[in-house]
N, C-alpha and C positions, 0 to 999 in steps of 0.2 A: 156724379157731376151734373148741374143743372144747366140749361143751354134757355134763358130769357129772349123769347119773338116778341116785337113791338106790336101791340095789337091795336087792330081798328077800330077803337071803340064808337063810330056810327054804325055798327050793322050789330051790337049787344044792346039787347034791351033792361031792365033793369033787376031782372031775376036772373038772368044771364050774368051781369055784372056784378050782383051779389055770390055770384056761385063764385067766381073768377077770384074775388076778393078772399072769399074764404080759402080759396084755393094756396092763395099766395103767402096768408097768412100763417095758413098748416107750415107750407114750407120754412117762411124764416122763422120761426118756434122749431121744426126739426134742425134746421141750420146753427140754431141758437145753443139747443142741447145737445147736438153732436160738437160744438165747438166749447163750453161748457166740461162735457167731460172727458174730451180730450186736453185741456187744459188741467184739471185735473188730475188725468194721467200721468202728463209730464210731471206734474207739479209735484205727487207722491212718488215719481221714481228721483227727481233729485233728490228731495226732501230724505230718503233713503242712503241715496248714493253720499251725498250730504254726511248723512251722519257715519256712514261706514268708514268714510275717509275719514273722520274724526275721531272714531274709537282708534282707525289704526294707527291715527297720528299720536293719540293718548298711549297706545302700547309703545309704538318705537318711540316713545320720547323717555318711555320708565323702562322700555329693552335697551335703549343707549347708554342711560345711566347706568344701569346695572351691567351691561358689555362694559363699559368703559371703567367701574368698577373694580369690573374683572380683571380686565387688562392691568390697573395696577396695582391690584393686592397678585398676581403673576410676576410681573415685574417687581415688586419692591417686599413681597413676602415669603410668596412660593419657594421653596429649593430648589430653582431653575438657575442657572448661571447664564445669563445676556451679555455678552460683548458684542460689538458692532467696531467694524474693520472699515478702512478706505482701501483704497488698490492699492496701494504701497503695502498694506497688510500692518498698517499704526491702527494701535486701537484709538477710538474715538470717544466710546461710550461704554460706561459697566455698570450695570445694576448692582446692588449690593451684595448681592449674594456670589456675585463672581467675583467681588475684588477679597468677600469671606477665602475664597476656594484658593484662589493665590496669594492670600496674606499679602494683598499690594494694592497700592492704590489704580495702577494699568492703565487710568486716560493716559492719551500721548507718548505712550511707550508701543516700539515694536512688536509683534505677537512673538517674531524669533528670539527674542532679549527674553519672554517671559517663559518661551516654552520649545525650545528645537524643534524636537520630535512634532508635538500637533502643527508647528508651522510649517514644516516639512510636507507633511500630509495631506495640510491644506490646501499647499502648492498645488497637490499632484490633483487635487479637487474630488478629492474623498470626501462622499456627503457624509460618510457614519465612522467613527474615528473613535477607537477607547484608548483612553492615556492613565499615566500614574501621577498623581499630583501630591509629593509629601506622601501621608501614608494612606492615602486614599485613590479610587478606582475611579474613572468616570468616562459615561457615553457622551461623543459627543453627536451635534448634529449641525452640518454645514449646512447652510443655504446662499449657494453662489452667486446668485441673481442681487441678496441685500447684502452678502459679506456679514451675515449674521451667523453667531454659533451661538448654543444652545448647548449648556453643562447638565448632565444628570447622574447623580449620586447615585453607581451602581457598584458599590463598594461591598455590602451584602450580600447581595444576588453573587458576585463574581467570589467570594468567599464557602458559600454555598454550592457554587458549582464546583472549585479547586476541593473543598471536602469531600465530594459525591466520584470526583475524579479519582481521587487519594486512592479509593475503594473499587476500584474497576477492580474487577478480576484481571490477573497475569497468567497465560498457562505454557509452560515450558518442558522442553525435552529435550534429554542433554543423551549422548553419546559417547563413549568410550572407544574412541578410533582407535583401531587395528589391535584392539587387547586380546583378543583371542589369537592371532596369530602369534603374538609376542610372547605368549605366556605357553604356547604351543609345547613345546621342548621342555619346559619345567613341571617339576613333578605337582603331586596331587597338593599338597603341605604349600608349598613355595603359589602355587597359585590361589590357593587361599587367604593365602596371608595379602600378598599385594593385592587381589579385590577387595580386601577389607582395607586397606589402605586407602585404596581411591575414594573406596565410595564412604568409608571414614570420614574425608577430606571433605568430600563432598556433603554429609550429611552434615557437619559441624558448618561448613561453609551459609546451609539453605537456614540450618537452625538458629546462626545469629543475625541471617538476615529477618526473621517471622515469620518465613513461608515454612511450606509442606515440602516432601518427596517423598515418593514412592515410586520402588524398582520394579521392574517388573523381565527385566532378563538378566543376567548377571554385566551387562555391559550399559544397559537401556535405562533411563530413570524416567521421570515426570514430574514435576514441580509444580505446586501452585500459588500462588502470592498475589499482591493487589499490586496499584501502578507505585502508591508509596516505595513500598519495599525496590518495585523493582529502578526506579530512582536511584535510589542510596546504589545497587550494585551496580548502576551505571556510573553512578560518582566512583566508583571504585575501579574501573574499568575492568570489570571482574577477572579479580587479581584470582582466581581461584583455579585461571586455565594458567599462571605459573606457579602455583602450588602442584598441579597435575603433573607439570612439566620437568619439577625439582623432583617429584616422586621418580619418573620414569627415567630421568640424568644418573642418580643414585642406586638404581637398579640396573641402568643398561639396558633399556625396554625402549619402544619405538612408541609409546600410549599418550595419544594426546586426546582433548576434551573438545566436544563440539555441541553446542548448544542453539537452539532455535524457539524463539520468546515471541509470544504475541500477546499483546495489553487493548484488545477491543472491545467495546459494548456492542456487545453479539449475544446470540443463543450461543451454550456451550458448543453443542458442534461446528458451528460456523469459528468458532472461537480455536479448536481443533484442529480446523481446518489449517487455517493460519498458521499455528503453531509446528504443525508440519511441515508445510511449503519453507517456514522458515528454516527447520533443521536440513530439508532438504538442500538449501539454498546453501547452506554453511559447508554440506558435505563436498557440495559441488566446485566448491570454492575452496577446496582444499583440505576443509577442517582443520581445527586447532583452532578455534575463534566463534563468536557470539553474535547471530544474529537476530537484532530487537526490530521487533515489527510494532511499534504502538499507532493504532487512530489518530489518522488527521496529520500526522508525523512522515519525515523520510524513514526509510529503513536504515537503521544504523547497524555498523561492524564493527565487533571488538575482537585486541588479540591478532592472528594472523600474521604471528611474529615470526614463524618458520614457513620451511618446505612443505610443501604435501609430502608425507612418506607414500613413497616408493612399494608398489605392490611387489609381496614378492613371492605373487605366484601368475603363471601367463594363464592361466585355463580362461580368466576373462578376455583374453587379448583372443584366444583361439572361440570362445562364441562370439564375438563381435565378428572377426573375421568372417564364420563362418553365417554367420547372420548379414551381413553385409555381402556376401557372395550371393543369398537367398534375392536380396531386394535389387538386386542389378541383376541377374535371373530374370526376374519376373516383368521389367519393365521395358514397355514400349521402346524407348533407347533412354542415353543417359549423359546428363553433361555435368559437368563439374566445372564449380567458380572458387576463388577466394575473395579478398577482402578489396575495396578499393585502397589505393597507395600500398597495393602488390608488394612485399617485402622479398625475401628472397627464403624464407619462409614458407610462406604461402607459394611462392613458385616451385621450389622442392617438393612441397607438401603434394600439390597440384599435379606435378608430373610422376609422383609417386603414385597416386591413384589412378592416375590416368593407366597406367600397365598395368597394374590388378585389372581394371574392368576391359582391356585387350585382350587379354587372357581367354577372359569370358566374352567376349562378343566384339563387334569391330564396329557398329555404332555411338561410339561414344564421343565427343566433342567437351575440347576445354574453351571456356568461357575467359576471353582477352580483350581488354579495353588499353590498350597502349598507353594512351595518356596518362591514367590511373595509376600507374606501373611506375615506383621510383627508380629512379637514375639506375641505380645496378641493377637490376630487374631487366631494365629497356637493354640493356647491353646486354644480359644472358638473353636478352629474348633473340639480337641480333646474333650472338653467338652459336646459339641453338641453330638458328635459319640457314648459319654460314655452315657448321658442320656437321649439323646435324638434320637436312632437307624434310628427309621422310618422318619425322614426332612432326613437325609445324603442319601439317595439311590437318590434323587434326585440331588446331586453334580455329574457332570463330570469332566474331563480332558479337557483340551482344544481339542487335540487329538480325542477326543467322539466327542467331540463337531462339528467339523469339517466332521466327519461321520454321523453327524445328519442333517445336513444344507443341503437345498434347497432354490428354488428362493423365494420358499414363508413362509421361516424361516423368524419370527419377532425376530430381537435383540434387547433388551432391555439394554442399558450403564446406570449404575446408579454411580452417584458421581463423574462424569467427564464431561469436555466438550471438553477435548484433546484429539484428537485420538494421539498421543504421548505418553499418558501414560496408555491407556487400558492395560486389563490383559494381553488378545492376539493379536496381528496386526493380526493375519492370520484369526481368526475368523470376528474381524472387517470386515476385504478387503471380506471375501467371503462374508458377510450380503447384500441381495437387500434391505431387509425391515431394517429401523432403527429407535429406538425410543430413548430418552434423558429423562432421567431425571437427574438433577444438583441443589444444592444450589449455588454453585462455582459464580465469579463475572467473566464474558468470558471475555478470552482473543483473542490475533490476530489470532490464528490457532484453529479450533473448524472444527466440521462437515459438511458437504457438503450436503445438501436436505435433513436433516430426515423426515419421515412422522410425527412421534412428536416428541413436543421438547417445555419440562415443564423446566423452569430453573425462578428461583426464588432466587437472590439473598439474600432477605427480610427473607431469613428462617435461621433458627439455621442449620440444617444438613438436608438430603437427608433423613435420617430415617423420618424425622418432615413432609417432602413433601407429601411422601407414606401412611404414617400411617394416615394422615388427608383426603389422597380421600377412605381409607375402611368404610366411613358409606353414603356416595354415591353409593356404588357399590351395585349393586340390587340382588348379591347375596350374603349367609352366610361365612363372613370370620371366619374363625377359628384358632387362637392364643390361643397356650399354655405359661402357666405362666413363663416356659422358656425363650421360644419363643421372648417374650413379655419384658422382661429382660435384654436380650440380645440387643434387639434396644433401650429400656432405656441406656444401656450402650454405646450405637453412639451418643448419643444425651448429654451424659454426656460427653463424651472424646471433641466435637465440642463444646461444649459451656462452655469447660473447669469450671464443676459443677454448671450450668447455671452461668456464670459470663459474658460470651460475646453472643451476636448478643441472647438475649433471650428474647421473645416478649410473649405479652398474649400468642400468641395461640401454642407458644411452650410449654409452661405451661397447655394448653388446651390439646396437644398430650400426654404431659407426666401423666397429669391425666387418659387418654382416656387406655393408657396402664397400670397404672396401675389397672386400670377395670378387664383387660385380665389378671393379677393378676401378674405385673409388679413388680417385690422386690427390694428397692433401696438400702438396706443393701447390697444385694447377689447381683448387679450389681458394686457397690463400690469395693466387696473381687475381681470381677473377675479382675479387673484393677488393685490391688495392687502390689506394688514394692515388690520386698526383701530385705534383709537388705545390702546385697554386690551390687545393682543398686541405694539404696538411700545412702552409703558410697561415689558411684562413683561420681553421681552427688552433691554431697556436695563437691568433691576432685576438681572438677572442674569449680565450682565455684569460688575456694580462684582465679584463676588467668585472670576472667573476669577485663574490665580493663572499664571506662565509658569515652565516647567522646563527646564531645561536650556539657558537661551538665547533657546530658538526652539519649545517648544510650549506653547499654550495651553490650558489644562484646566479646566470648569464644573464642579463637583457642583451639581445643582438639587436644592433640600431637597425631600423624600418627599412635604410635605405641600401644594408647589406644583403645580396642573393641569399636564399634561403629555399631550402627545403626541407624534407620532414628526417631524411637521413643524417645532414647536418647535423640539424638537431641531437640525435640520438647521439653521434660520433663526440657531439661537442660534453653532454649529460658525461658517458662514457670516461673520457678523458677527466672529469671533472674529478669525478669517482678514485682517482688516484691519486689525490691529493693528501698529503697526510693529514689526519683527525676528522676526513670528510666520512659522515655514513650514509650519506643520502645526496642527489647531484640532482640540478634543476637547470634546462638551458629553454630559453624562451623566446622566440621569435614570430616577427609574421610572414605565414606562409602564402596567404592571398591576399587581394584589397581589403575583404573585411572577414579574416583568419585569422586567429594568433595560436600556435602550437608550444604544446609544453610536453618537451620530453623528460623523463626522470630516471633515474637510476639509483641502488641504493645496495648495500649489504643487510646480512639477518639483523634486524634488530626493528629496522625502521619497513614500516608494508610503503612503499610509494604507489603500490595498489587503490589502498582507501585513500589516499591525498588526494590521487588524479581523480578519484570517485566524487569526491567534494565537487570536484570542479565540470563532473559532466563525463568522466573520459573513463580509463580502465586500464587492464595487465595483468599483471603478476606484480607479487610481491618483490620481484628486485627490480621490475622492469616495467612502467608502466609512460603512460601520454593522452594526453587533451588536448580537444579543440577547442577556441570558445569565439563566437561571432559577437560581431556587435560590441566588439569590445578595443581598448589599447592594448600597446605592451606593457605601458606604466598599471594601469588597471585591472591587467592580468596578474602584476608582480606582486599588488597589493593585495587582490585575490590568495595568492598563495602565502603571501606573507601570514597573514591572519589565520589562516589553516596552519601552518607550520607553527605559530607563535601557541594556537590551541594543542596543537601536538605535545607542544614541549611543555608547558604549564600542565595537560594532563600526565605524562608520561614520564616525565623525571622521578628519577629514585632519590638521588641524593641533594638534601635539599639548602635553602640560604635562606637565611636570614637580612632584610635589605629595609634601607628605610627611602619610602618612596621621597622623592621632591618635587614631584608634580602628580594629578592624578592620572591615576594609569586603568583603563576601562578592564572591568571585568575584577580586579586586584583591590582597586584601595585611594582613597584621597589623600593629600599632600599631607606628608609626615607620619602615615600609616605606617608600621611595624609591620611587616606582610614574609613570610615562609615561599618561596617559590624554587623552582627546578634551578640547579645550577647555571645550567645554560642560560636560562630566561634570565637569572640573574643577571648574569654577568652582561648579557645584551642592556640590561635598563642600565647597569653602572655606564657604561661603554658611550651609551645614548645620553648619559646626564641625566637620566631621569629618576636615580633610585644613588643608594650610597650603602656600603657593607654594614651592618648592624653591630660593629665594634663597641667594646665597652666604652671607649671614648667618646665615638658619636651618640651612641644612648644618654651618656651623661647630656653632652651637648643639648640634645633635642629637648630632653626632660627640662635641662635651664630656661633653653629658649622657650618652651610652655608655660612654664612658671612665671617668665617675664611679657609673655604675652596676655596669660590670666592677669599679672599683677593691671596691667594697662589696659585690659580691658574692664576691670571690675574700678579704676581711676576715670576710662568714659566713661562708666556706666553714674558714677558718683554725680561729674559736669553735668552730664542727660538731665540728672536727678535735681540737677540747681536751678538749668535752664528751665526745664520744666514749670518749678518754682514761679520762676521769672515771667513767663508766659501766660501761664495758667488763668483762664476765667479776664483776661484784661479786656477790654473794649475798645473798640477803634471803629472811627466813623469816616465811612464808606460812600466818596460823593460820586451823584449818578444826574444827567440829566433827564429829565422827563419830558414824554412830546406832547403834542398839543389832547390825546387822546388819554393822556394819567398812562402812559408804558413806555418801560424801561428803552433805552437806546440800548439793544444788547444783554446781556448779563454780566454779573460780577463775577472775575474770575481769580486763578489763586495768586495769579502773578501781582493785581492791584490788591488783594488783602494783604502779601508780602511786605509792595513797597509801604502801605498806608502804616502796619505795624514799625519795620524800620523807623518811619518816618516820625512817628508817635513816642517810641520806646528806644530807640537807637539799636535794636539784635534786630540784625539780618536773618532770614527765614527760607531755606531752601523751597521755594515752592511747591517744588515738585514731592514737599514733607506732607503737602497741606491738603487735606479732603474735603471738600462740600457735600454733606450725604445728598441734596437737593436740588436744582439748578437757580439761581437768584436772581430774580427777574423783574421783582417789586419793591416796593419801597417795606420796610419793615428789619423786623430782631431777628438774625440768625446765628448758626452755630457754626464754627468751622474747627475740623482736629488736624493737630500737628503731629505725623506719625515721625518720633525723635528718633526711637526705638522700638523694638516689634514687642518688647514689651512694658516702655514707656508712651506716655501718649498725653497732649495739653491740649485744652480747648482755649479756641479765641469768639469772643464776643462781637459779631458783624452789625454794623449798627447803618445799614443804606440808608441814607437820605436827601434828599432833593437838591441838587447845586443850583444855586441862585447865580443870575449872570451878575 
């Protein structure tokens, strides 16, 4: 910065004043070339900048063109499928390649007209959706923000996977329940011959399905096969456990077949693994039945058409016992729970063990939540209190219970194998020690390590289990005639008055109590109705309605009282109906509960139905809960299960000809084979007819005459076509002051303009523009008459003069 003094030039002489000069001079010559090339400066960083911006405007002006390029050989070549949605879910817009994929022209039509299932989906705002289209595969991809989808041809790839699947390894083990004992008593010859029988049966059985076997004990086998094969014996509901079953009717033998399958992409042993847990699963559950464990799959049961047979030796009832004496021994104290909605079962069950472990020690506590506890429950429990003072001081709260608990509390769960429906979760979760006992047939969700765990399908009830290890136990148990009465009365409610799952040696408990001086009179009064519960259950009867032949099904209106015993009483009652084999009563039991009780004889498992639905039992005797749901919702629920039942499970079969399409069977006028029962429900429904030589004739004419008058459209198609075909028709548009269109042409005015020209009306909605028409000029437009007829019209837009 330079700072200019005014100077006094009298007191500079004239060497002075030349110096001054020069001085000033130097300066504006350095001023001059410090502004010089600072000018400069600037001047080469625009001159720069300048051009930089100018190469990049050269690039994105030839990167636009070729994006935008892009964008339309995508849209109008690529095998991508584009439709564009409004909120209403009308299509608006399709590329060409999506109206390829639907064989349809699609502007202005519903997505739900074009496709249920993906509009369905779309609803629920699924970005990634695979559908079947005709006979093609495809991903889709939602974008909810533009109501854009996006089709991709993965028809290949999903061919390639189902082939790679086909081939999974299946590794299976099958057992031969109770053939050693059965075969016990017959000689050396006689038991040779029936294992060769079974396993005969068996090897012919694996051999035409393609898989392997090998025995490896005379009762044990192993099997191995891929998911194909094991498919096909699922379509069969492996008919092969009553092949076993017809063996052992004709011999007089108790031998049934139990099977445990696992279909995963695993290392072998992990694969092993499975396949064990499965067989395990099967045994525990009774056996006589087929459990398939495949990948990504529920667990399904086949079979399970009988009893558990009945052991018929106690040495195991006497180690249990005696092992069950060991673990209330050793523990800090001990409480015992049942199931929440206490049946009288579980209460039996419960005061049964509670005297075993008196016996042994006097800290023990029953675990009682009153509310939990149905109606006859709540009245023994009053009954107990009223005559029987001194058992109730041994009832706690769950609350107590939880104040009583340490590491080294033994819980003892009687009548369950769900931690789902214990009295209390909180006592469960706080138990280290846990012990089981159950009759129940296990399901997929049970307990996690107990130290014991007595489960005995084979038994009438949980009271039958208990009461049979007190004459093992090496100390005096002591049962009052109460007492004793009261678990008479569990054993009467489960074997609904010995009528189901009632074997010798339920008969052997029930005598054994009454010893302890057990009154079947005074266990009978404690169960009885009143007159306004057997009114109700008669009321609700008149509107049970029977399906398929042979089940009977209740909805109980919403706003009738309900509880879970009803229920059962009402199933029960159902049950004796004539031609009924299976009984379903359905009600809600809370604001957002609905319970399904069921009942049934051998033939039908209401085990795996209630399984379907969430719930469990036994095979004559099972119930569900389901939340979040209706009664109407629940009935359809079960409907659809029972309809699969019977379509799988029918032996003898019908011949029917449908009259509408019926999902899963066949489209309208199909010839379809179904179970009788399913039959005679779709004749019943109007939706199927007997497959008579008369109606055969019928159907075949009425073909005949629908070919003849379809193949006489097809001729007209073929005229009009004719007619149409290559004609011209001009298309007036006004134009603005700028040369463009007001709008585009669309199909409705090339309609009327043809009409109007030629005199044939043109469904519009026939006609396609591949392009949208926007300018003045020749275009192309087809008339889709038929999906394999098609005319072109000549567009000829030109300018309307006012």
């Amino acid at each position: 910065m330079f700072v200019l003094y005014p100077l006094d030039w009298s007191n500079y002489d004239n060497q002075k004043l030349i110096q001054t000069i020069v001085y000033l001079g130097v300066i504006a010559v350095c001023l001059t070339l410090i502004t010089a090339l600072t000018y400069s400066f600037i001047s080469s960083a625009q001159r720069k900048k300048i051009k930089w911006l100018e190469t990049k405007l050269d690039v994105w002006n030839n990167t636009s063109y070729h994006v935008k390029k892009a964008g339309d050989v995508a849209f109008n070549e690529l095998p991508v499928g584009i439709v564009l949605c409004d909120e209403k879910y009308e299509i608006k817009w399709a590329n060409q390649y999506a109206k390829q994929i639907f064989q349809s022209k699609l502007m202005e039509r519903p997505l739900q007209s074009i496709h249920t299932e993906l509009y369905n989906q779309v609803k629920e705002n699924q970005e990634h959706i695979m559908v079947s289209i005709y006979d093609k595969t495809y991903d889709v991809m939602f974008r909810k923000e533009d109501l854009l989808l996006y089709f991709f041809d993965v028809t290949e790839r999903e061919k390639i996977k189902a082939r790679y699947k086909e081939r999974t390894t299946a590794l299976g083990i099958i057992y031969l329940d109770n053939m050693e004992q059965s075969l016990a008593e017959l000689d050396v010859q006689q038991r040779s011959e029936l294992r060769g029988k079974y396993l005969g049966e068996i090897s012919d059985w694996i051999t035409n399905a393609g898989g392997y076997l090998k025995s490896y004990s005379d009762d044990r086998s192993i099997i191995v096969l891929d998911y194909g094969q094991l498919q096909t014996m699922i379509k069969s509901r492996f008919d092969i456990l009553n092949k076993i079953r017809e063996i052992s009717e004709e011999n007089e033998l108790r031998v049934t077949a139990s099977m445990g399958i696992a279909c995963w992409d695993v290392k072998y042993e992990e694969l092993g693994t499975y396949a064990q847990n499965a067989i395990e699963l099967a045994e525990k559950r009774g056996g006589d039945q087929v459990v398939v464990n495949i990948q990504d799959e529920k667990i399904q049961y086949f079979g399970a058409k009988t009893n558990a047979q009945e052991k018929s030796s106690k040495v195991l009832v006497r180690v249990m016992a005696q092992t069950l004496m060991e673990h209330i021994e050793k523990a800090g104290n001990v409480l015992i729970m049942g199931h929440t909605n206490t049946d009288t079962d579980s209460y039996g069950g419960t005061l049964a063990l509670l005297k075993i472990c008196l016996a042994i020690r006097n800290d023990v506590r029953v675990v009682i939540d009153r509310p939990k506890c149905d109606k006859t429950v709540q009245k023994l429990l009053d009954l107990t209190a009223k005559e029987h003072v001194g058992i109730t001081k041994y009832f706690v709260t769950p609350k107590e219970a939880l104040d009583l608990m340490d590491d080294d509390t033994l819980l003892v769960v009687v009548d369950t194998q769900s931690p789902k429906i214990v009295m209390n979760a909180d006592v469960l979760a706080k138990a280290k020690k846990l012990a089981v006992i159950d009759h129940h047939r296990r399901g997929e969700v049970t307990y996690e390590n107990p130290i014991f765990n007595y489960v005995e399908p084979y038994a009438s009830s949980s009271t039958e289990l208990i009461v049979e290890m007190i004459p093992f136990i090496n100390k005096k148990v002591e049962i009052s005639a109460l007492e004793a009465t009261l678990m008479l009365a569990g054993i009467i409610v489960d074997t609904n008055n010995f009528t189901f799952r009632t074997g010798s040696r339920t008969f052997d408990v029930a005598s054994q109590l009454k010893e302890f001086g057990a009154d079947m009179i005074k266990a009978k009064t404690f169960l009885r109705e009143d007159i306004e519960r057997r009114k109700e259950i008669a009321e609700i009867e008149t509107s049970a309605e029977i399906l398929f032949s042979k089940y009977a099904v209740v909805k109980i209106p919403k706003a009738q009282t309900m509880d879970r015993v009803l229920l059962a009483q009402v199933a029960d009652r159902l049950l004796e109906i004539d031609g009924v084999s299976a009984s379903f009563a359905i009600g809600q039991l809370e604001e957002n509960l609905i319970g399904i009780s069921a009942r049934s004889y051998e033939g039908v498992n209401v085990q795996i139905i209630m399984e379907e639905l969430g719930g469990g039992g036994h095979l004559n005797g099972a119930a569900a809960q389901l939340t979040d749901t209706t009664i109407e919702e629940a009935y359809k629920m079960l409907f659809e299960i029972l309809e699969k039942e019977e379509l799988q499970e029918g032996e003898e079969k019908m011949k029917i000809i449908l009259k509408e399409e019926v999902k899963g069977k066949g489209k309208k006028d199909d010839i379809v084979e179904v179970a009788d029962g399913y039959a005679n429900f779709l004749i019943g429904q109007g939706k199927a007819i007997v497959a008579t030589a008369d109606n055969l004739k019928k159907l075949k004419e009425d073909k005949e005459k629908e070919a003849a008058e379809a193949e006489h459209q097809l001729q007209i198609l073929n005229k009009l076509k004719d007619e149409i075909n290559n004609k011209p028709i001009n298309v007036y548009i006004k134009i603005g002051d700028d040369g463009k269109l007001f709008g585009s042409v669309t199909t409705k005015q090339i309609a009327e303009e043809f009409e109007k020209s030629y005199g044939i009306h043109i469904d519009k909605r026939k006609i396609e523009i591949q392009t949208e028409i926007n300018s003045l000029g020749i275009y192309e437009a087809e008339v889709k008459l038929h999906k394999d007829i098609e005319a072109k019209i000549e567009v000829h837009v030109v300018e309307k003069k006012d």
